[in-house]
DOTI-403227 format. One record per atom (N, C-alpha, C): x, y, z; atom name. Coordinates in pm, 1 decimal, m for minus. Atoms other than C-alpha are relative to their C-alpha. Layout:
<pts>
((X; Y; Z); "CA");
...
</pts>
This chain:
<pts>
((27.3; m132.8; 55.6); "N");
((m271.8; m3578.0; m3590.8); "CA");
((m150.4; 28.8; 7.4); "C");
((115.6; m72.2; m6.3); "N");
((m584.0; m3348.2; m3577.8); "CA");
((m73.9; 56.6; m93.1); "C");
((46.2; m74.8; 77.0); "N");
((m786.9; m3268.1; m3858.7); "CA");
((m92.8; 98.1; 45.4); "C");
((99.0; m139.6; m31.0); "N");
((m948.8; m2916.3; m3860.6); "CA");
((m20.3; 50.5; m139.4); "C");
((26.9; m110.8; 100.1); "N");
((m1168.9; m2732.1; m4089.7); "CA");
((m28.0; 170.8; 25.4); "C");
((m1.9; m225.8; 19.4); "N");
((m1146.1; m2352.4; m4151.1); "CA");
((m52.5; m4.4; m83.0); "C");
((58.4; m86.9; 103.0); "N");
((m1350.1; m2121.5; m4319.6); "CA");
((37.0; 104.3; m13.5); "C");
((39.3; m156.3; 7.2); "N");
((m1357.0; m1808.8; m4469.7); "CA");
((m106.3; 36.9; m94.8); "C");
((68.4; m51.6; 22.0); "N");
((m1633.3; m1601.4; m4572.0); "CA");
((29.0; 96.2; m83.6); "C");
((m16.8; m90.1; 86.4); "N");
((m1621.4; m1386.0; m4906.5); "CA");
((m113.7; 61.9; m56.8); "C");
((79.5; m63.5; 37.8); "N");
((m1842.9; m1150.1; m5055.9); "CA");
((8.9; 73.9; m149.1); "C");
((m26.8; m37.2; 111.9); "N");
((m1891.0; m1046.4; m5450.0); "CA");
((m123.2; 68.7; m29.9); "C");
((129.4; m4.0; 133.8); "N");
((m2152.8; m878.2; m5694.5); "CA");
((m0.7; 5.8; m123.2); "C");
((m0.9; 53.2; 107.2); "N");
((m2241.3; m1009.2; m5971.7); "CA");
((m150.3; m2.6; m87.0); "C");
((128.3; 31.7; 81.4); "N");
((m2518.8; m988.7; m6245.7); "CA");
((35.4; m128.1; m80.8); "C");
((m20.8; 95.7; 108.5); "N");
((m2635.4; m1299.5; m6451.5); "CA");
((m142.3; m0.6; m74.1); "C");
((151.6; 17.4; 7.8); "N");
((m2947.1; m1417.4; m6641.7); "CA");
((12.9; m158.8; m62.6); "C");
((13.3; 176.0; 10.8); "N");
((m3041.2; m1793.3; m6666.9); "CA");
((m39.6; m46.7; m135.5); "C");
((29.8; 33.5; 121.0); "N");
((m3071.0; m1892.3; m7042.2); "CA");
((m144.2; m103.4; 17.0); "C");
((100.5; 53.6; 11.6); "N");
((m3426.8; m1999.1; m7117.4); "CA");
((m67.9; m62.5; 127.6); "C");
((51.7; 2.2; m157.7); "N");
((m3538.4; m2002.7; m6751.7); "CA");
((m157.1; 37.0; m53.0); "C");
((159.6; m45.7; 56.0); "N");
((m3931.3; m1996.2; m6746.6); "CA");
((m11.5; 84.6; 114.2); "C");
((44.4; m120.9; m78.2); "N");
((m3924.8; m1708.6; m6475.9); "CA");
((65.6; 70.3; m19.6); "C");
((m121.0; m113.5; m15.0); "N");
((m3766.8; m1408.2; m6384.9); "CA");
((102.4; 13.3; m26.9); "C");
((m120.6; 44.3; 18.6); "N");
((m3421.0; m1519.5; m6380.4); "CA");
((53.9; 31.2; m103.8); "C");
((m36.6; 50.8; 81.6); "N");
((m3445.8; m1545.1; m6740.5); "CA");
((87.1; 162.8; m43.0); "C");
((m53.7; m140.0; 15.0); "N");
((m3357.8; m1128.8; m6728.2); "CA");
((114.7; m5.1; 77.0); "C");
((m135.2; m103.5; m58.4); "N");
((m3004.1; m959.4; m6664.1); "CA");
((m68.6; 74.9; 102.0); "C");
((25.7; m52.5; m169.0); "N");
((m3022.9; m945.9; m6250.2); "CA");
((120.9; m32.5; 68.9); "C");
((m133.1; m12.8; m77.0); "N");
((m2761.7; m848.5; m5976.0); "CA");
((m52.9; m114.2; 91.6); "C");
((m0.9; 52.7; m146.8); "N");
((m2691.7; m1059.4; m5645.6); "CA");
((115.7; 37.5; 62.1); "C");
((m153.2; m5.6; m77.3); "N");
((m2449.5; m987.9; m5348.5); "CA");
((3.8; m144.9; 19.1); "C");
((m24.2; 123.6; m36.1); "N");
((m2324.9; m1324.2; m5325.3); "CA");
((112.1; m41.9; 99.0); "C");
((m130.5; m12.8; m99.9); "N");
((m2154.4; m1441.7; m5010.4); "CA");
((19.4; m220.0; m43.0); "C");
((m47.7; 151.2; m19.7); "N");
((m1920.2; m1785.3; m5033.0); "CA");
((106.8; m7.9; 78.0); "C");
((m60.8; 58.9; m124.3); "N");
((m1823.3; m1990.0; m4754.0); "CA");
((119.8; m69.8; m86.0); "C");
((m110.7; 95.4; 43.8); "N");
((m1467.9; m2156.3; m4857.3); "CA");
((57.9; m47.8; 120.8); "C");
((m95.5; 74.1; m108.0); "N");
((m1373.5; m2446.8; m4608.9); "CA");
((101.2; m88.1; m54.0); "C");
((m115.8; 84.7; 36.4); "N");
((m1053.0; m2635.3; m4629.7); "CA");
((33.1; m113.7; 134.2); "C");
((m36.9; 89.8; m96.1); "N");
((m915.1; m2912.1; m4416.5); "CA");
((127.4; m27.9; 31.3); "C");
((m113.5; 48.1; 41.7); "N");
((m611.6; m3026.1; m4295.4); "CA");
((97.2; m6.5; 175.2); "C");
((m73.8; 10.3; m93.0); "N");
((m342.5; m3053.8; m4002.1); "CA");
((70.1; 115.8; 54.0); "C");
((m129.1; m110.0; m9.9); "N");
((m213.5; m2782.3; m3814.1); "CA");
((135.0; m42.5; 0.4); "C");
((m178.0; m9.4; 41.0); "N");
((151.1; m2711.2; m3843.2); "CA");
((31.1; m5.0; 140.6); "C");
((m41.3; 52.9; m151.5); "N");
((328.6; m2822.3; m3528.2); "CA");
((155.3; 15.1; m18.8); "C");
((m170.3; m51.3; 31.2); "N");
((706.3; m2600.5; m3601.3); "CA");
((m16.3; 76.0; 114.3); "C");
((4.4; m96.7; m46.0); "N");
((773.2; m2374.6; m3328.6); "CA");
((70.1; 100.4; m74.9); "C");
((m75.2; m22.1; 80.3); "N");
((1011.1; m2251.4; m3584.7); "CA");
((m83.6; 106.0; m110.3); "C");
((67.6; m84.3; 118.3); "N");
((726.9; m2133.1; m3815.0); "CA");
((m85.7; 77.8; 38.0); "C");
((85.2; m92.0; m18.1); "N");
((520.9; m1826.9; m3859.8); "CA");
((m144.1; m36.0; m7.9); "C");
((133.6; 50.8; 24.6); "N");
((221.2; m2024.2; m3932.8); "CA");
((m13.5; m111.6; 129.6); "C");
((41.0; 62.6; m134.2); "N");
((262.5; m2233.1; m3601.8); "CA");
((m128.9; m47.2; 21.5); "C");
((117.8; 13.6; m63.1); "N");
((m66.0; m2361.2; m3499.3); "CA");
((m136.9; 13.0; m100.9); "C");
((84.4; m56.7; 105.9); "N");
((m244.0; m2288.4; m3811.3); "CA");
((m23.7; m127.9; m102.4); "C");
((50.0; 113.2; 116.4); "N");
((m407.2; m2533.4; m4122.4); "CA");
((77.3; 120.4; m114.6); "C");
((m76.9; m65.3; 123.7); "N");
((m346.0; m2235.4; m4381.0); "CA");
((m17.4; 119.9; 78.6); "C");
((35.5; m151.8; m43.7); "N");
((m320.8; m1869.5; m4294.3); "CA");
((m98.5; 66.5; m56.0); "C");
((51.8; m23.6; 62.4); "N");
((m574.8; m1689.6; m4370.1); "CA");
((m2.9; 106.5; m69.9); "C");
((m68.1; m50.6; 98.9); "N");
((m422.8; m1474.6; m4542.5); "CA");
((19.3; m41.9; m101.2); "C");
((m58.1; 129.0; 114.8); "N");
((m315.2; m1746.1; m4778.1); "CA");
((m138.5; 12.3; m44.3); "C");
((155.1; 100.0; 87.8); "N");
((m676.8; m1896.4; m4829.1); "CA");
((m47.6; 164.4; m75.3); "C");
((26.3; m143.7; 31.5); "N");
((m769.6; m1495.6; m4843.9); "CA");
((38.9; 79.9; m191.6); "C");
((m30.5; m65.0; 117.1); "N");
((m547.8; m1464.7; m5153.3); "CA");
((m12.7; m96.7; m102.1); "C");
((59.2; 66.3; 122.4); "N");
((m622.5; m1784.1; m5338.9); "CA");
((m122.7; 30.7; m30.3); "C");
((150.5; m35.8; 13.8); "N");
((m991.1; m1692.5; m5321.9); "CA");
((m68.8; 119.2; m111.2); "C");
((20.3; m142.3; 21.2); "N");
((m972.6; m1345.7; m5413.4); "CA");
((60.5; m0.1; m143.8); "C");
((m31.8; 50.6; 158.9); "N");
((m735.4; m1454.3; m5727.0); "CA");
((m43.7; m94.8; m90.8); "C");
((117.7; 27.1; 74.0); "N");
((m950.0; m1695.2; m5840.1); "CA");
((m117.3; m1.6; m28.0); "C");
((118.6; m33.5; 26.8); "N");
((m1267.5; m1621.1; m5798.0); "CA");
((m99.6; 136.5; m13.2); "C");
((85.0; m172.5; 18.2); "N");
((m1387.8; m1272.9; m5642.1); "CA");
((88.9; 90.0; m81.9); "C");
((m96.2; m78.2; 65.5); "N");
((m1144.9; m1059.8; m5832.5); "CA");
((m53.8; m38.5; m139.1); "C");
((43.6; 41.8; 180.8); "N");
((m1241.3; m1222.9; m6181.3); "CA");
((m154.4; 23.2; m38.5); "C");
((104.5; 13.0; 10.6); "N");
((m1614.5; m1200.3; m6084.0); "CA");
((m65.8; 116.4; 48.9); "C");
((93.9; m118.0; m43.5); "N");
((m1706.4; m886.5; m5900.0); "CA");
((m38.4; 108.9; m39.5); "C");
((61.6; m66.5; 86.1); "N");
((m1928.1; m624.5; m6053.9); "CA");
((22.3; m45.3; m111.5); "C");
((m29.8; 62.0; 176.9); "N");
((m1905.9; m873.9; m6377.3); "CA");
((m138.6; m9.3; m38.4); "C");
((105.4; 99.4; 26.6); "N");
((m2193.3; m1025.0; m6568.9); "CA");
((m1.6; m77.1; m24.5); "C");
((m25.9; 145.6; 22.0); "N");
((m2173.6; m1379.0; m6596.6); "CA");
((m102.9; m50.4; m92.4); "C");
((58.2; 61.8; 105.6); "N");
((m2352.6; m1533.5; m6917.0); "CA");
((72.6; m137.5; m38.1); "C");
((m12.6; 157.9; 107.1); "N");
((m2404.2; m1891.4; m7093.5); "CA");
((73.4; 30.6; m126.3); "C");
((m60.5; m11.3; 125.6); "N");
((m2175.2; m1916.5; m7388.8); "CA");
((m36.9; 71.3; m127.1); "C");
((118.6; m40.5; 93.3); "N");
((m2466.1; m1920.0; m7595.5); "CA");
((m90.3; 104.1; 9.0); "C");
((44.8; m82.6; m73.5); "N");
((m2629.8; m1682.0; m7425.5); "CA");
((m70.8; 140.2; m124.4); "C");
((35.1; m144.3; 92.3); "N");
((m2904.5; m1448.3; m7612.9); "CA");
((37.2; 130.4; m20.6); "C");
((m13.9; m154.3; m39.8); "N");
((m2806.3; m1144.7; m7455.5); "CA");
((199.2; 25.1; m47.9); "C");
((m148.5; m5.0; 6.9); "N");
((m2422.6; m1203.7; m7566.7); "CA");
((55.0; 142.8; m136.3); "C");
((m48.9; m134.3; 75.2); "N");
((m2457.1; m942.5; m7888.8); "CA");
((m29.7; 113.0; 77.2); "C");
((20.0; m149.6; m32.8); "N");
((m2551.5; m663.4; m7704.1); "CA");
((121.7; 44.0; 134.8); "C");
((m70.3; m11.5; m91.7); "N");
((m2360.6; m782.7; m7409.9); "CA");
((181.0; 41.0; 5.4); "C");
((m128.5; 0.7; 60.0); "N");
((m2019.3; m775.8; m7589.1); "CA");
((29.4; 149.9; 14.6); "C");
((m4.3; m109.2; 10.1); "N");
((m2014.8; m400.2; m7531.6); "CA");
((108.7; 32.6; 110.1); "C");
((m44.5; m10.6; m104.8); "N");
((m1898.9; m456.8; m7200.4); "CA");
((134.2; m43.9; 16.6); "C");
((m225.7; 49.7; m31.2); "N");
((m1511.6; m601.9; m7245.0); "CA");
((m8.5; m40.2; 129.6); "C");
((m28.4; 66.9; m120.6); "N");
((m1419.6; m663.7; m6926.5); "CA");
((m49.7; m51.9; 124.4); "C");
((131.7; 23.6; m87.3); "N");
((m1733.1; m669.3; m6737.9); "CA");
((m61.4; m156.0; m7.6); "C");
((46.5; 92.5; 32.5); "N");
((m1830.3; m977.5; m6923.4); "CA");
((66.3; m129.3; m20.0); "C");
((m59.9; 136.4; m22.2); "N");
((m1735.7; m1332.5; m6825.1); "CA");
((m121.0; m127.0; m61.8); "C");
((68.9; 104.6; 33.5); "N");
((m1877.7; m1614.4; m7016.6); "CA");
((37.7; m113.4; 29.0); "C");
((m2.4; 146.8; m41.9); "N");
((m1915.3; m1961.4; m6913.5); "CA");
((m40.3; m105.2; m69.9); "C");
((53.9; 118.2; 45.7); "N");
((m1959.3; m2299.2; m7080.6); "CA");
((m139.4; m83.4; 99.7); "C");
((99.6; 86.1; m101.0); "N");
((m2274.2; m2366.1; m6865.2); "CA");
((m105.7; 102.8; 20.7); "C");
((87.7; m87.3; m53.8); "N");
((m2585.0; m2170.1; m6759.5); "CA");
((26.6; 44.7; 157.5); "C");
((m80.1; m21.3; m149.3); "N");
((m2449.1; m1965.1; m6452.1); "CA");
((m136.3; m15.9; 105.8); "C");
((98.4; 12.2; m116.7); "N");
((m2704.3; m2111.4; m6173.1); "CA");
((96.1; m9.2; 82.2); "C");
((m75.5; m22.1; m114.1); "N");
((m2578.0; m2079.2; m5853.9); "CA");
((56.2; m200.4; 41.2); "C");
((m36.1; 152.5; m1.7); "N");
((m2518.8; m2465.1; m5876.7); "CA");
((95.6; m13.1; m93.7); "C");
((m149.7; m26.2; 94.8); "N");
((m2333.8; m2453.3; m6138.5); "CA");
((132.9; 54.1; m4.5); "C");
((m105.4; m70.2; m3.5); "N");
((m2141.8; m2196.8; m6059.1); "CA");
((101.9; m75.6; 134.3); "C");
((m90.3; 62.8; m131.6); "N");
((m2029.4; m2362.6; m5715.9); "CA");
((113.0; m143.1; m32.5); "C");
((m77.5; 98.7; 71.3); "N");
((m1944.7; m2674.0; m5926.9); "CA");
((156.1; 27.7; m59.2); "C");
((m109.7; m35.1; 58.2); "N");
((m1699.7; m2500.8; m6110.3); "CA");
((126.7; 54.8; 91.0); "C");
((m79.1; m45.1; m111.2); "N");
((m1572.5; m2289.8; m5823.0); "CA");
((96.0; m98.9; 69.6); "C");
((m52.5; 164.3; m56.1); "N");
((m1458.2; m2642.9; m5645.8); "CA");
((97.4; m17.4; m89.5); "C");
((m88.2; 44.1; 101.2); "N");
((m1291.0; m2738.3; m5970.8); "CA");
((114.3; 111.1; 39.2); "C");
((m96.4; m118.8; 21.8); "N");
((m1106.5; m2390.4; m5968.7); "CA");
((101.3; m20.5; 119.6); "C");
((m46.3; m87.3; m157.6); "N");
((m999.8; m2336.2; m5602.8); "CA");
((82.6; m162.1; 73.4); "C");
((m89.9; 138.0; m68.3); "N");
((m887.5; m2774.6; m5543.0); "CA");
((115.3; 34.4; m70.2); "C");
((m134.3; m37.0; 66.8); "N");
((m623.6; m2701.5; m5785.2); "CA");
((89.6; 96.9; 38.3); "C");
((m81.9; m148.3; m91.3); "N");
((m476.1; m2393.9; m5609.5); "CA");
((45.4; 18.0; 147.0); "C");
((m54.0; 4.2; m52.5); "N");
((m432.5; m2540.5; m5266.8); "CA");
((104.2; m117.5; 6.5); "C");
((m97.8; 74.5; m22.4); "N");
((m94.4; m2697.9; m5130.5); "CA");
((m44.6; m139.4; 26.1); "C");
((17.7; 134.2; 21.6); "N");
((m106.2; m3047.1; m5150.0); "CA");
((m23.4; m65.5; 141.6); "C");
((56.5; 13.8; m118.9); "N");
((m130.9; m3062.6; m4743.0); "CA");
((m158.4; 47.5; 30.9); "C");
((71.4; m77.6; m27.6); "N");
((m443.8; m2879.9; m4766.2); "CA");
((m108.6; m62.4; m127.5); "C");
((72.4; 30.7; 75.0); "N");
((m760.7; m3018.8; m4868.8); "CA");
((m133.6; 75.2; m52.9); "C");
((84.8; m56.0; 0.1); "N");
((m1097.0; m2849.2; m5022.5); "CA");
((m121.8; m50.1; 75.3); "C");
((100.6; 122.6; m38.7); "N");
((m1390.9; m2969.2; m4803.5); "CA");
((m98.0; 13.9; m46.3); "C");
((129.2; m32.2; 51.7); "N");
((m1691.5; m2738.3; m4901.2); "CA");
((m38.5; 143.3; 1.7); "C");
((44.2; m146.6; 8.2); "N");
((m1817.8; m2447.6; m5047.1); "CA");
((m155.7; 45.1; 9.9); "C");
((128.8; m58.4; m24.4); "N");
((m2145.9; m2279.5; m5006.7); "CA");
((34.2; 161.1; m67.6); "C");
((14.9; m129.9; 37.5); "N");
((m2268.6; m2006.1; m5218.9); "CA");
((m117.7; 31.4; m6.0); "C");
((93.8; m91.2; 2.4); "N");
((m2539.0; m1751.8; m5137.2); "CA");
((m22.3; 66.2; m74.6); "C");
((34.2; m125.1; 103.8); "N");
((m2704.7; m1600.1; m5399.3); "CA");
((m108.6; 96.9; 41.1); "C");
((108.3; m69.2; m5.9); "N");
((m3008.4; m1445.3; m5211.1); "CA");
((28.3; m44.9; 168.4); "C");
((52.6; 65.9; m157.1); "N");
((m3088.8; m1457.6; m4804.0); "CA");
((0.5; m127.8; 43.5); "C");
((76.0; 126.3; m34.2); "N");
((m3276.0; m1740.2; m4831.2); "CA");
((16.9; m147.2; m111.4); "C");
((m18.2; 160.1; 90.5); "N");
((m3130.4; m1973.9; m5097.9); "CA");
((167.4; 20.8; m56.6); "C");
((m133.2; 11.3; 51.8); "N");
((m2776.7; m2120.0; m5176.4); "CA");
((7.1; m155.3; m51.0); "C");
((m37.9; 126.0; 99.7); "N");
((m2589.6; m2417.0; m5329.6); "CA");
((126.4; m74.4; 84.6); "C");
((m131.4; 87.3; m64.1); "N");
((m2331.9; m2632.8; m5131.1); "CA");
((66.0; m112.2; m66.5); "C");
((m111.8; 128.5; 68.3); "N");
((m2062.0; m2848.9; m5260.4); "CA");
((69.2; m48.5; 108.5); "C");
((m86.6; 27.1; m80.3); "N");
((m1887.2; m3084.8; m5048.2); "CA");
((84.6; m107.7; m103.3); "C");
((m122.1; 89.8; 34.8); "N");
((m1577.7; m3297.9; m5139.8); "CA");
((m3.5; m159.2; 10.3); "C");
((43.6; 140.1; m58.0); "N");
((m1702.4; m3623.3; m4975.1); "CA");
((m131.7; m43.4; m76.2); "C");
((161.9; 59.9; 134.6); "N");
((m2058.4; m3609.1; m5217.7); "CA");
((92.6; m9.7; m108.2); "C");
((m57.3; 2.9; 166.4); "N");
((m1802.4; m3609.8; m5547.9); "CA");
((119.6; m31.5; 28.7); "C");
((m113.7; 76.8; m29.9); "N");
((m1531.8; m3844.7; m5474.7); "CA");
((115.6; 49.1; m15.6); "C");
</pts>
């Protein structure tokens, strides 16, 4: 058999602000954030099946992605639990997603991983995500650094 990784490429926006950050950060700021989601795994070798030739459809990966992550997160604001800005922020209902963690783009990828291994088929492995929060700086998780 042949292992192959696939990607797909997603795109969200999202405001956050970094609890007790000694710069900028530390303010309620947007990013378009793009994340790479690769998976691994064996194509399907049915002539029988619609997925023929394929690891997952991407369609498939398309809709785990989109149900757990961009869909819950886009145009949100993402805050620390604790988070100073949380009384004023509470205004916002549905806008506002809080996290047990300070949302750095490291963090957040950490969690993402957690979210998104649990959601594929048991043929189908997570290998590595990458998330862009700016041009010029992101956060990568692979599967093989965290056993």
């Amino acid at each position: 058999m042949n292992t192959v990784r696939v990607t797909k490429k997603f795109s969200f926006e999202m405001a956050h602000a970094l609890e007790r950050h000694d710069g900028k950060c530390r303010n309620i700021h947007g990013h378009s954030y793009f994340l790479y989601v690769t998976i691994q795994g064996n194509p399907i070798h049915d002539d029988n099946s619609p997925k023929n030739g394929m690891v997952m459809d991407f369609a498939d990966l398309k809709a785990i992605v989109n149900r757990e992550i961009i869909t819950p997160l886009d145009h949100s604001l993402m805050l620390y639990e604790k988070s100073e800005f949380l009384n004023s922020a509470k205004n916002l209902h549905q806008l506002l997603v809080l996290k047990p963690y300070n949302p750095t783009c490291e963090n957040m990828i950490i969690d993402f991983a957690s979210i998104l291994a649990k959601n594929f088929p048991a043929e189908i492995k997570l290998h590595s995500l990458k998330l862009e929060e700016t041009k010029t700086s992101y956060a990568e998780w692979f599967a093989d650094d965290n056993g």
